[in-house]
C-alpha positions in Angstrom: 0.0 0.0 0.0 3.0 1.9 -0.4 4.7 3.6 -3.8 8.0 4.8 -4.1 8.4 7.2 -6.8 12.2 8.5 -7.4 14.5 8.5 -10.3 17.7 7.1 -9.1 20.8 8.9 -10.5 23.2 6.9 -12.7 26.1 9.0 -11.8 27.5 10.3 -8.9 26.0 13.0 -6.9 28.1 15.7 -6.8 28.5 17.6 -3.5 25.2 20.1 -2.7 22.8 18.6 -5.0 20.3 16.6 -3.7 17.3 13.4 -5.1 13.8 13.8 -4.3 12.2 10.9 -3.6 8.0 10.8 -3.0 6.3 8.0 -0.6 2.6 7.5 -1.7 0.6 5.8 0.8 -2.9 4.4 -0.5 -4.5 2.5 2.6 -7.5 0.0 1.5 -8.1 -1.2 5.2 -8.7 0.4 8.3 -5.5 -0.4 9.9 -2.2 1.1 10.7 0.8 -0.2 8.6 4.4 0.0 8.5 7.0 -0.6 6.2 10.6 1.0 5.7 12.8 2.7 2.9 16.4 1.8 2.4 19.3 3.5 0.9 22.4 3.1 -0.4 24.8 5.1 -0.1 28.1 3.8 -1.0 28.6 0.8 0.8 26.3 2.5 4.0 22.9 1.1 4.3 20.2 2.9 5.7 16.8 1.8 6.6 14.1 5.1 6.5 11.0 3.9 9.0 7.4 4.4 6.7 4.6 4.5 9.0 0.6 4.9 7.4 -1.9 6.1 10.5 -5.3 5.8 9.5 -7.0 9.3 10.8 -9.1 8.6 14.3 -10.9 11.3 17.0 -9.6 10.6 20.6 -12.0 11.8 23.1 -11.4 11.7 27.1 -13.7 13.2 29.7 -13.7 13.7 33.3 -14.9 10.8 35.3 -16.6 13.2 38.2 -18.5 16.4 38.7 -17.6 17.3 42.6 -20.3 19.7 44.0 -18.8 20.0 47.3 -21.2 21.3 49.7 -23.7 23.2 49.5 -26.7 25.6 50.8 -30.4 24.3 50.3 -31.3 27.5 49.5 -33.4 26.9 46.1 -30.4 28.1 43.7 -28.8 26.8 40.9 -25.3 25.7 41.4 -23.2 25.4 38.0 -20.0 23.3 37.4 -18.4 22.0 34.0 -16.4 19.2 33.0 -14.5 19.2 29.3 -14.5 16.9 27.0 -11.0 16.7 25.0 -10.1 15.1 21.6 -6.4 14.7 21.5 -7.6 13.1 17.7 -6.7 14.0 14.6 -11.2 14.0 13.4 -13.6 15.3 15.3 -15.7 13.4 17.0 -19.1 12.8 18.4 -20.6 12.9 22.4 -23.9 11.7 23.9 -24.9 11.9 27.7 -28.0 10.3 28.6 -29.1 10.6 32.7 -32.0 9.1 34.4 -31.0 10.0 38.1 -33.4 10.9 40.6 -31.9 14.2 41.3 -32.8 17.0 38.4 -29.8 17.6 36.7 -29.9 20.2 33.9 -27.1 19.4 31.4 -26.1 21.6 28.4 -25.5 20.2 25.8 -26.3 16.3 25.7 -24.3 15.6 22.1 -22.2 17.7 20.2 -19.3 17.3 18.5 -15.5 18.2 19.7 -12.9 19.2 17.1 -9.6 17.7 16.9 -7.2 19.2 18.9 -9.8 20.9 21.3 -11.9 20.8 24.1 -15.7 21.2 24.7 -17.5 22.7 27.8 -20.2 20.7 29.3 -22.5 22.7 31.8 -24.0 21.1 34.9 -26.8 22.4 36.8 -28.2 20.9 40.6 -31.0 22.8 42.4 -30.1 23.1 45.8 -33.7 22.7 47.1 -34.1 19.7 49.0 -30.9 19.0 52.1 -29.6 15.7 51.1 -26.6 13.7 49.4 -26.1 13.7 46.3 -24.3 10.1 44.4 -26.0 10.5 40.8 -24.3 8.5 37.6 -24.3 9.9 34.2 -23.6 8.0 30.7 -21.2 9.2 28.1 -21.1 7.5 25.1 -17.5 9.2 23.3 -17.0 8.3 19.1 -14.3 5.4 19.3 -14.5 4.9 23.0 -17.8 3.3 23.6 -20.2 4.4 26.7 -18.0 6.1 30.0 -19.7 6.7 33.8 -19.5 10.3 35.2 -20.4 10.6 38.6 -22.2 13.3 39.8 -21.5 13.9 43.7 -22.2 16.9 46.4 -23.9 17.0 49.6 -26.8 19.5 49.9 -26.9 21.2 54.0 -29.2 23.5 56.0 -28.1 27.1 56.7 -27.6 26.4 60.2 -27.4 29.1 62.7 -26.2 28.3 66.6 -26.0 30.1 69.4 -23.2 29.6 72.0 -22.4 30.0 75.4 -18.8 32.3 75.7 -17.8 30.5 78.5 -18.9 26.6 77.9 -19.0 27.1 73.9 -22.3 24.5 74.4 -25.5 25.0 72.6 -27.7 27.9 74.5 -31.3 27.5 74.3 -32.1 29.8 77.0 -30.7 32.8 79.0 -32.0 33.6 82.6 -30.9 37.7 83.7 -32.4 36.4 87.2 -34.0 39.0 89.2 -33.8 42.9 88.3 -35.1 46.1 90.0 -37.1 48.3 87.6 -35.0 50.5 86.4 -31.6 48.6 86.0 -30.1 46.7 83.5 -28.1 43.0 82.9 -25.9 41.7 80.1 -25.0 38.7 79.0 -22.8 37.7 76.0 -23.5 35.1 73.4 -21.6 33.6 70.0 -23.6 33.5 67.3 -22.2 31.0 64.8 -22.7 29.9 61.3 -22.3 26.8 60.7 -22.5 26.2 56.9 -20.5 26.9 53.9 -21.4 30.2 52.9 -21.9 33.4 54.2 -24.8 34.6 55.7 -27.1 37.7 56.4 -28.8 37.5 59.8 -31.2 39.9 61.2 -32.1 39.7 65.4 -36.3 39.9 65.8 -38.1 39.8 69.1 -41.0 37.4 69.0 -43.6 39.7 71.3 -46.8 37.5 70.1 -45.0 33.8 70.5 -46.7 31.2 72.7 -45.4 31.3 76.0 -44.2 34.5 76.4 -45.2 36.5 79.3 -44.9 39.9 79.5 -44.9 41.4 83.1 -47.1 38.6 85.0 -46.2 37.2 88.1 -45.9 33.7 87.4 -45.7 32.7 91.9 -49.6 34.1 92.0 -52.6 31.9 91.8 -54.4 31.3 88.7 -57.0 34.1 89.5 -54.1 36.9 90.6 -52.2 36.6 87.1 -55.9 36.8 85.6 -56.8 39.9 87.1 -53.7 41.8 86.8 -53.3 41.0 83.2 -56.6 43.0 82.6 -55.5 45.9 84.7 -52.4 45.9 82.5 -51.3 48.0 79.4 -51.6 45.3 76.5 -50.1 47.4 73.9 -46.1 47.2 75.6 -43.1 47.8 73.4 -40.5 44.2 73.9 -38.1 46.8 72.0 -37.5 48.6 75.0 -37.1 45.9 77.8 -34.2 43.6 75.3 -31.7 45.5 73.6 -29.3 43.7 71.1 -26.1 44.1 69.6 -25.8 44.0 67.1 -28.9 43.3 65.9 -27.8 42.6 62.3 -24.6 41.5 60.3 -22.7 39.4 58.4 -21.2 35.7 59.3 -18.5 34.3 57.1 -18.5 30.5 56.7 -17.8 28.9 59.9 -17.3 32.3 61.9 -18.4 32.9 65.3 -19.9 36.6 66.2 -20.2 38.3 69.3 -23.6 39.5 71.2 -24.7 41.3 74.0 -27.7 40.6 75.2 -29.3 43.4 77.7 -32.4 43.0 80.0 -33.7 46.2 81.5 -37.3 45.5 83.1 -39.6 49.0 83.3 -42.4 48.7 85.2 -45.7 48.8 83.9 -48.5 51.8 84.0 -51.7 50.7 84.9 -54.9 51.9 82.7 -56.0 53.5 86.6 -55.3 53.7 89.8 -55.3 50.6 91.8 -54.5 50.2 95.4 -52.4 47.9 95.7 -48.4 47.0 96.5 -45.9 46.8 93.6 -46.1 43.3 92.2 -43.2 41.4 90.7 -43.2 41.1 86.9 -42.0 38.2 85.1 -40.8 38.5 81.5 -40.1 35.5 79.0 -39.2 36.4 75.4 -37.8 35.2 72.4 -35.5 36.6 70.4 -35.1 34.7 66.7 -32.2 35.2 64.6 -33.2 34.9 61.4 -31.4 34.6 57.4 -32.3 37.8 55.9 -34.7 38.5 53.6 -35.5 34.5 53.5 -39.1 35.9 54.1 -40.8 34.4 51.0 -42.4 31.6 53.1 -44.6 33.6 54.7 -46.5 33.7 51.2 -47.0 30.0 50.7 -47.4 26.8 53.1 -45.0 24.2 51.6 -44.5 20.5 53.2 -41.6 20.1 54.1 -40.0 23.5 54.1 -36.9 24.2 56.3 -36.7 27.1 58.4 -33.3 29.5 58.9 -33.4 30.4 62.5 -32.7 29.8 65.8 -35.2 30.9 68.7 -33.1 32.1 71.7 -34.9 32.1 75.2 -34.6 35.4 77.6 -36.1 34.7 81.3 -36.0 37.4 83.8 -38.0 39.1 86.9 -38.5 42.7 87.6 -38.8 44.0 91.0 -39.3 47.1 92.9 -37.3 48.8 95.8 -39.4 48.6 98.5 -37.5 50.4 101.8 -39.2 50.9 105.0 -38.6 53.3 107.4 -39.0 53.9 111.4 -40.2 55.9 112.6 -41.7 56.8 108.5 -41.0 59.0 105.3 -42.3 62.0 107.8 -39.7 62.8 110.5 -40.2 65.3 113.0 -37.3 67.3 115.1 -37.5 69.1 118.7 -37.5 72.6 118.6 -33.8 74.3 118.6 -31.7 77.6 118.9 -29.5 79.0 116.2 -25.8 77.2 116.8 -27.8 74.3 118.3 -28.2 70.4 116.6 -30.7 68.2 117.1 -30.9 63.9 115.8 -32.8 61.3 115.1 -32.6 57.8 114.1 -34.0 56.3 111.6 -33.4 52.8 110.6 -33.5 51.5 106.9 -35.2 47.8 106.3 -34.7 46.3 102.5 -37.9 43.9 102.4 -36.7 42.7 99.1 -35.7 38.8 99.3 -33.7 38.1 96.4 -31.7 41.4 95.8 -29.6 43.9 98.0 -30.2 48.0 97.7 -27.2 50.5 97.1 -28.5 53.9 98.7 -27.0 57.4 98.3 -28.7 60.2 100.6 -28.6 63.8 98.6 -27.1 66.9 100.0 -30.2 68.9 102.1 -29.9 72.4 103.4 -29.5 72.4 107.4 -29.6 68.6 107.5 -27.0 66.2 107.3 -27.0 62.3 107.4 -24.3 59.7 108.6 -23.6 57.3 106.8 -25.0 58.9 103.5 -24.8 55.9 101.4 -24.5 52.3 101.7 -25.8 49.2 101.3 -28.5 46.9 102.4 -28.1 43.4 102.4 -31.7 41.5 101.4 -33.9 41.1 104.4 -31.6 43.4 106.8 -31.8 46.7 108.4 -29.5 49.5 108.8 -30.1 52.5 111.1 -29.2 56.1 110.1 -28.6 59.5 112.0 -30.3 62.5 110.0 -28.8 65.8 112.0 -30.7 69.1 112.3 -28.0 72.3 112.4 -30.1 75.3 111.1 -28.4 78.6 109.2 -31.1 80.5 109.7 -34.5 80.7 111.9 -37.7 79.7 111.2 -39.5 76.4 110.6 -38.6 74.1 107.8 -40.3 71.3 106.0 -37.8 70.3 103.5 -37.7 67.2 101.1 -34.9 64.6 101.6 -34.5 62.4 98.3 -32.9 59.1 98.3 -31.2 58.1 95.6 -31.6 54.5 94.3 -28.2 53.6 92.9 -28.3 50.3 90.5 -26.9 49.5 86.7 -27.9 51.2 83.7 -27.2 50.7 79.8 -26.4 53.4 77.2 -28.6 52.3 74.3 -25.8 53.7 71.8 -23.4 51.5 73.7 -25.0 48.2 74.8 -21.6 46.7 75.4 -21.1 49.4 78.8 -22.7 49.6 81.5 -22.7 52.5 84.0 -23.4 53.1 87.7 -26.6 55.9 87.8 -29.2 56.1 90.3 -32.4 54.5 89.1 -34.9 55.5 91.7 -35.7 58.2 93.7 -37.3 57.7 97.5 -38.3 61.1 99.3 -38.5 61.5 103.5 -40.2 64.4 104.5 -38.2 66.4 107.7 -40.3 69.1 109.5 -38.1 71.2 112.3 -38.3 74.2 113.8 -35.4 77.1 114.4 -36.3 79.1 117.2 -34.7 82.9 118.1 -33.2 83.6 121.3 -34.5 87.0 123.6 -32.0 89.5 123.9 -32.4 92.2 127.0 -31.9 95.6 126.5 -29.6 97.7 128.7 -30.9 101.1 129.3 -27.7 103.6 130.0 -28.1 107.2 132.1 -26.7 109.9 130.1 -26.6 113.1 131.8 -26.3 115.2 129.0 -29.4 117.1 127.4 -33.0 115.8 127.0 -34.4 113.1 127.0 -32.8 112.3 130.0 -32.6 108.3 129.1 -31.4 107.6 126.0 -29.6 104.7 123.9 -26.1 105.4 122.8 -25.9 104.7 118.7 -25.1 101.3 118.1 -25.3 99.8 121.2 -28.3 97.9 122.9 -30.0 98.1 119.9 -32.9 95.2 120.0 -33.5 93.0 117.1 -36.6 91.5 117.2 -36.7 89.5 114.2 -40.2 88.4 114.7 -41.7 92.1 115.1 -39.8 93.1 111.8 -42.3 93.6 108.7 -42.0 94.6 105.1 -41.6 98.5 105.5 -39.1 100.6 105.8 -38.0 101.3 109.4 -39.4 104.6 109.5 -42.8 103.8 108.1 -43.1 102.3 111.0 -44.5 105.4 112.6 -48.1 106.0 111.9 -48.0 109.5 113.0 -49.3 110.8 109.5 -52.9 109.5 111.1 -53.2 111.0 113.8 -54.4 115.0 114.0 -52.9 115.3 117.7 -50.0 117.9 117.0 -51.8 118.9 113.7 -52.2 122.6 114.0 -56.1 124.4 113.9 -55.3 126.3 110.5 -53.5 122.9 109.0 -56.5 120.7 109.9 -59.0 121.0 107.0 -56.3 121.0 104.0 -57.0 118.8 101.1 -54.3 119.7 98.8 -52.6 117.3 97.4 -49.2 117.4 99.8 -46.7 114.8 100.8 -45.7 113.8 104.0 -42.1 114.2 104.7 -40.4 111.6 107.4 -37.8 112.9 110.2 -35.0 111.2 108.2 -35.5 113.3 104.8 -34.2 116.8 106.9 -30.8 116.1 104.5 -32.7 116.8 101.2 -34.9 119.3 102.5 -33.4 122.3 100.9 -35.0 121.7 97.7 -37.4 119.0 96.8 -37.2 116.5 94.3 -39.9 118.1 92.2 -40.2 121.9 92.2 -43.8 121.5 91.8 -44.5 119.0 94.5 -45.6 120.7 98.2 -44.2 119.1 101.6 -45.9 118.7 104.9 -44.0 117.9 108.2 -45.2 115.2 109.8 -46.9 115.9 112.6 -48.0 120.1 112.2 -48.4 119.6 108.8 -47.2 122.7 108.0 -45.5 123.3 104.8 -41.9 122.9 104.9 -40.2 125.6 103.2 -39.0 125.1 99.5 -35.8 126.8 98.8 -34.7 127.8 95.0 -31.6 128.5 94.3 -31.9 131.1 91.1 -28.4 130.6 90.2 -29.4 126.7 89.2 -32.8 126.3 88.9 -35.2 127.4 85.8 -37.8 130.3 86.0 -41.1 130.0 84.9 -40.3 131.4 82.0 -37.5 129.1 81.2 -39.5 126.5 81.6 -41.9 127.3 79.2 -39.6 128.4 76.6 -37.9 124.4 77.2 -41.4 123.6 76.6 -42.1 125.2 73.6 -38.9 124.1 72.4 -39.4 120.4 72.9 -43.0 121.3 70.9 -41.0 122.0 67.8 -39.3 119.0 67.5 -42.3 117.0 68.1 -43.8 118.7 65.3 -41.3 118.4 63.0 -41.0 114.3 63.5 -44.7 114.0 63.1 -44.6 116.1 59.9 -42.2 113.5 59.1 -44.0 110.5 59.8 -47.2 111.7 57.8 -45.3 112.7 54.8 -43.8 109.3 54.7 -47.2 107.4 55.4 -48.3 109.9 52.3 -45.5 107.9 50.3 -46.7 104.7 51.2 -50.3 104.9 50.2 -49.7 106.5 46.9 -46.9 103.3 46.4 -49.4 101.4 46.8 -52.0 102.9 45.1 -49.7 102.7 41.9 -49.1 98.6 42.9 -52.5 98.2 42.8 -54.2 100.3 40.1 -54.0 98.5 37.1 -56.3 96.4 34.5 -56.7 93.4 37.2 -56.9 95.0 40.4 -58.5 98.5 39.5 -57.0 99.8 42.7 -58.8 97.3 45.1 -56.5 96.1 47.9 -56.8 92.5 48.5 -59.0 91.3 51.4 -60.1 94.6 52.2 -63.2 94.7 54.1 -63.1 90.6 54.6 -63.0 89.1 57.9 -61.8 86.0 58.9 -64.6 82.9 59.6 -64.7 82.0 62.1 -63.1 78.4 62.7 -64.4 75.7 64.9 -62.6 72.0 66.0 -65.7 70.6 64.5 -64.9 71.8 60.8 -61.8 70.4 60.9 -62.4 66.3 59.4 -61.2 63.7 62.1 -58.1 62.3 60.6 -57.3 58.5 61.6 -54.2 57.7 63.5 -51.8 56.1 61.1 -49.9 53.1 62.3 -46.3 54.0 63.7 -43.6 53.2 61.2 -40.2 51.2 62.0 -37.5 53.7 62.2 -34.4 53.3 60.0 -31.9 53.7 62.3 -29.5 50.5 63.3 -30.2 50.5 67.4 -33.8 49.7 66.9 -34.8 45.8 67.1 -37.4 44.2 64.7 -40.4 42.7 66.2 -43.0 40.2 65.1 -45.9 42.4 66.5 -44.9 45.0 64.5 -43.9 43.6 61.7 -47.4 41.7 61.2 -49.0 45.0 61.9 -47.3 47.0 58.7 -47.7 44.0 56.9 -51.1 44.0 57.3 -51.2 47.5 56.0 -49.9 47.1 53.1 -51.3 43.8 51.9 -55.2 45.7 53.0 -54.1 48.1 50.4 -54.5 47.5 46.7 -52.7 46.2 44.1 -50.6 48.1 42.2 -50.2 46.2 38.8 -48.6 48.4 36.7 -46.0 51.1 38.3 -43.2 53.1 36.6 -40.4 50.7 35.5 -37.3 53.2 36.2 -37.1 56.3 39.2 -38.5 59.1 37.5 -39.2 61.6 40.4 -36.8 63.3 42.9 -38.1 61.4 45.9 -38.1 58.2 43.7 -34.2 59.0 42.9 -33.2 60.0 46.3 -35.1 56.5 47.8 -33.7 54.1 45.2 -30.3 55.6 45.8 -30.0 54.4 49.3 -28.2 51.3 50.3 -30.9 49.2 52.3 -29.8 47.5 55.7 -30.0 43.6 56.5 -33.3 44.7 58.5 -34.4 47.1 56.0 -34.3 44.0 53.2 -35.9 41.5 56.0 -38.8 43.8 55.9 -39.2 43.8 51.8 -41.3 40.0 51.1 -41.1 38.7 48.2 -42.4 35.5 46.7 -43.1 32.7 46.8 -39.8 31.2 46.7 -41.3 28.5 44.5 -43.5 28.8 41.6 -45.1 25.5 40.8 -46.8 25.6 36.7 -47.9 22.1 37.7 -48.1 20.1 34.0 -47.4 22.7 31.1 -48.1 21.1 27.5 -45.2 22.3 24.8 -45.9 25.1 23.1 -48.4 26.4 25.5 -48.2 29.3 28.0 -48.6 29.2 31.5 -48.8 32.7 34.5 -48.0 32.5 37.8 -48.0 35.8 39.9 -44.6 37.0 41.6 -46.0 38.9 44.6 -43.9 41.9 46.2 -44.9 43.7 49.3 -43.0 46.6 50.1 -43.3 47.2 54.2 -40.7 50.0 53.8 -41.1 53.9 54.4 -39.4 54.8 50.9 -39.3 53.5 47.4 -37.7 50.6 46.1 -36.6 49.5 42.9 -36.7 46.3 42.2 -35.0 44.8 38.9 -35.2 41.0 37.6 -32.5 38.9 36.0 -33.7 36.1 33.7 -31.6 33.1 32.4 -33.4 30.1 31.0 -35.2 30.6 27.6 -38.8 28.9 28.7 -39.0 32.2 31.4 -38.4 35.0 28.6 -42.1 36.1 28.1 -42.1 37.2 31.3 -42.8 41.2 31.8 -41.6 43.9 33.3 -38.4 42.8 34.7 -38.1 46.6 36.5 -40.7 47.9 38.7 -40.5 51.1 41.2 -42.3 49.9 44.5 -43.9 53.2 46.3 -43.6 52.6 50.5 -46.5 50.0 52.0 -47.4 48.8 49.1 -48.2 45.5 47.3 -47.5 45.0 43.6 -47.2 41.7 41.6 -45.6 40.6 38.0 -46.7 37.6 36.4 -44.0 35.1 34.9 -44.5 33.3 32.0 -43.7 29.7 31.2 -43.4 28.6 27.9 -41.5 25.6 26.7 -40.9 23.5 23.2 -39.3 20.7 25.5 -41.1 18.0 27.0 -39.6 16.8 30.6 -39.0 17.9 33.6 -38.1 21.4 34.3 -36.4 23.3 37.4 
């Protein structure tokens, strides 16, 4: 099957010329053969190797597709495997599969080119937790039918909660007993324990079964029944467990760290009920949950598997409940200015499970020893409140008791601080008496009177028989008409009574105008003027007349610029549309009563946006409920076209912001679709958030494309849906 073609030479080959000699190779069977050449050269013999290959496609694939692990978390997970032809043809592939686990392969025959490689897709549905061991046939051109196994394990998105110090699973967290008022902390690991990251949002379950919310669980059955109906129902969880943080991030595998805090408040009741302080027991849950794996909530599938885990928070609230002998109303003896008196009073903490830190505040004219400490549970200590008055007089003065326990900063869970949490008040009457003081009379000899008191000595201080006046009005001589002279008697001008003490200013009074009377004559003092100082009459009404002028002259002023001001406005307003009319003139207001004014209807309270405020399950039902009552949008704009719409869709949503945002289901079921024929199911959205969302939609798979519109803008509380459409031209299965 070989033909040598070449013209020997008859002569000798001279040096640099060469024979060409051709090797035709015509095979008539589909086998390699081999044969060789020889040549002479001289006396050398050489034997030339003649091979003849028969063309062929050598294919070679991968005998395993290796998931790994992975989340059931209803998403397609994609590897590929090549298949190579080291040939010199191409060749030709077929994979057939009839596993039990939906496998969507792409493509299932082809053909690979020599010298190349071909990508074969594999897609699994993580959906269902499970192993998966599935075999595949590949029947390869030359190499008959191969096995490709198909392997992966599918796992829950497990969330734990740990104990820091025993690294255990925690179920349940007791604070133990807690005055109102005070706070508790207690740290936790939160741990993923899967092989992907996760989103996890903290939400108190305030409606769960079996959560109590300020009952006192050692009453009788007919004691917890009527003090729940003398309770506020409506309580805010969100301010008795603070969390953080209360959202985040978890790496595969990583461990988190949580505070936990417990701060009991004591409940209002609806009215007034006379009775003691009971003891409120709290039990709540708080879920941490996968974020935005809210879908659920929109359908009731068997079988589904939940991604949280339900922590436990047990605790008591109690209050301080001090006693006093001999009462909050303490009365001192009587004492002198410089003097001190005491009393005892003894303290008695009636609480039995925890021990009260007192602090007494600083009181004027009262002082207490020891002015704080602290009483152990079911024990007494005695106290000595001093009375050392400043001043005289009697004093009924308020002596607060400061309460002194642990309290959070709810920007910093992590840090707690000493403050005083209660106030007690003890009410102190005492009296500060004055002491007599004798006078001394002394004998002067000198002129009349003949008993006198030297300035500054002897001179009595009654403080109780001083009043409001001035010393002098003291004297009530201006009533009497004893000294008053005949002629003085019967006067009814309108004169002023001059005291004893005024005899320094009595050259010239205040007014020139005004007339003076002595005090006890009544006669009219005499009113000096000095004409080097003071004005004439005349001088006085030239000042007048002078200040006249300039009166004048600023009123003149003021009316020629009022003149200004109408005529401004006359030109405003005399035109074609006014005709000189001023607006509203002549119109009075209606008048306006509450009833005109339409009742408006409380709206729900929204969830602030801020990070230190916790979800809860009450409130999260309650603006759900709004917006699904509300109806639904079916066509909105597909792109932000307003200001507000541009500056919501701008923002960068939270991990609790996205938990509140439900969409779904999570699985659309067309049930049996024949080819060719088109099938809707409704995508629902529900938008439980304050601003607008845009919400865009990515779509792979061919059978999905009739599906419309893939962009929506979602206004706040609102429920929209889009309908997807199913259309195939395969028969089979399809996920």
């Amino acid at each position: 099957q070989f033909k040598l073609i070449v013209e020997n030479p008859e002569k000798l080959l001279a040096s640099g010329l060469q024979v060409k000699a051709v090797v035709e190779y015509t095979p008539k069977c589909a086998e390699n053969l081999q044969d060789k050449l020889t040549l002479l050269v001289d006396d050398d013999i050489v034997h030339i190797p003649v091979l003849g290959l028969i063309p062929y496609c050598d294919l070679e694939i991968q005998s395993e597709v290796d998931f790994g692990e992975m989340i059931a978390n209803s998403k397609l997970v994609t590897k590929q495997i090549s298949i190579s032809n080291h040939g010199t043809i191409a060749g030709v592939f077929k994979i057939s599969y009839d596993g039990l686990v939906l496998l969507n392969i792409k493509p299932v025959r082809g053909v690979v080119k020599p010298k190349s490689a071909r990508k074969i897709r594999v897609d699994v549905c993580t959906d269902v937790p499970g192993v998966i061991k599935e075999m595949m046939k590949v029947e390869l051109e030359s190499r008959g039918c191969t096995e490709v196994w198909v392997r992966g394990v599918v796992v829950e998105q497990v969330l734990k909660v740990l104990g820091v110090n025993c690294g255990k699973v925690l179920k349940c967290i007791n604070f133990g007993p807690l005055y109102f008022g005070t706070s508790k902390t207690e740290q936790i690991y939160l741990y993923n324990e899967s092989p992907e990251c996760m989103d996890w949002v903290a939400v108190l379950e305030d409606n769960a079964i079996g959560g109590e919310m300020g009952t006192d669980l050692q009453g009788s059955t007919d004691a917890v029944l009527h003090d729940l109906s003398l309770k506020t129902k409506d309580v805010d969880v969100s301010t008795l467990i603070l969390c953080a943080p209360n959202q985040g991030t978890l790496e595969p595998y990583e461990k988190s760290l949580i505070t936990v805090c417990f701060s009991p408040e004591k409940f209002e009741r609806d009215f007034e009920v006379n009775d003691a302080s009971p003891v409120q027991d709290y039990v709540v849950f708080l879920r941490f949950e996968t974020a935005g794996k809210r879908g659920g909530s929109l359908q009731n599938l068997s079988g589904s598997h939940s991604r949280y885990v339900d922590l436990a928070l047990m605790g008591s609230g109690f209050p301080v409940i001090l006693t006093f002998k001999p009462g909050t109303v303490i009365n001192f003896e009587d004492c002198y200015l410089g003097e001190q008196t005491q009393v005892a009073c003894t303290m008695k903490n009636e609480s039995e499970f925890l021990p009260v830190t007192f602090r007494f505040r600083k009181t004027a004219h009262f002082s207490v020893s020891p002015a704080r400490g602290k009483i152990k549970t079911k024990s007494e200590k005695e106290v000595m409140i001093s009375f050392s008055p400043h001043q005289i007089g009697k004093f009924e003065m308020k002596q607060i008791i400061d309460i002194i326990g642990t309290g959070v900063d709810k920007n910093n869970v992590d840090v707690l601080k000493t403050k005083p949490f209660h106030q007690i008040y003890l009410t102190l009457h005492a009296v500060c008496k004055s002491k007599r003081t004798s006078v001394v009379f002394t004998i002067n000899p000198g002129l009349t009177p003949l008993i006198s008191n030297e300035t500054g000595q002897y001179v009595v201080r009654g403080r109780g028989q001083l009043s409001d006046t001035a010393p002098v009005a003291i004297l009530k001589s201006i009533r009497t008409q004893i000294h008053t002279h005949r002629k003085n008697r019967n006067r009814e001008d309108d004169a002023l009574i001059a005291f004893p003490n005024d005899r320094a200013a009595s050259l010239r009074p205040s007014e020139w105008n005004k007339k003076y009377r002595t005090i006890f004559t009544k006669t009219e003092r005499y009113n000096y003027v000095d004409p080097e100082f003071a004005y004439t009459d005349s001088e006085r009404l030239l000042r007048e007349e002078n200040k006249k002028q300039y009166v004048r002259f600023i009123s003149h002023l003021r009316q020629r610029r009022l003149e200004r001001e109408a005529a401004r406005r006359f030109y405003i307003y005399n035109n074609p549309v006014s005709l000189g009319i001023k607006p509203a003139e002549g119109l009075k207001s209606p008048n306006i009563s509450i009833t005109d004014f339409p009742m408006e209807k409380p709206q729900p309270e929204m969830l602030p946006l801020d990070d230190n405020c916790m979800l809860t399950s009450r409130n999260l039902a309650a603006i759900v409920s709004k917006s699904t009552n509300k109806g639904v949008w079916s066509w909105l704009s597909p792109m932000p076209s307003s200001a507000q719409e541009k500056e919501d869709c701008s923002l960068t949503l939270t991990h609790k912001q996205l938990h509140q945002i439900f969409i779904g289901p999570s699985t659309i079921d067309f049930g049996d679709v024949c080819v060719y024929s088109t099938t809707t199911k409704e995508l629902h959205i529900i938008n439980n958030l304050s601003v607008h969302i845009w919400i865009q939609i990515e779509i792979e798979v061919a059978e999905l494309q009739e599906t419309s519109p893939l962009s929506q803008v979602v206004p706040p509380l609102t429920k929209t849906h889009i309908p997807v459409v199913f259309e195939t031209i395969n028969a089979g299965m399809f996920k």
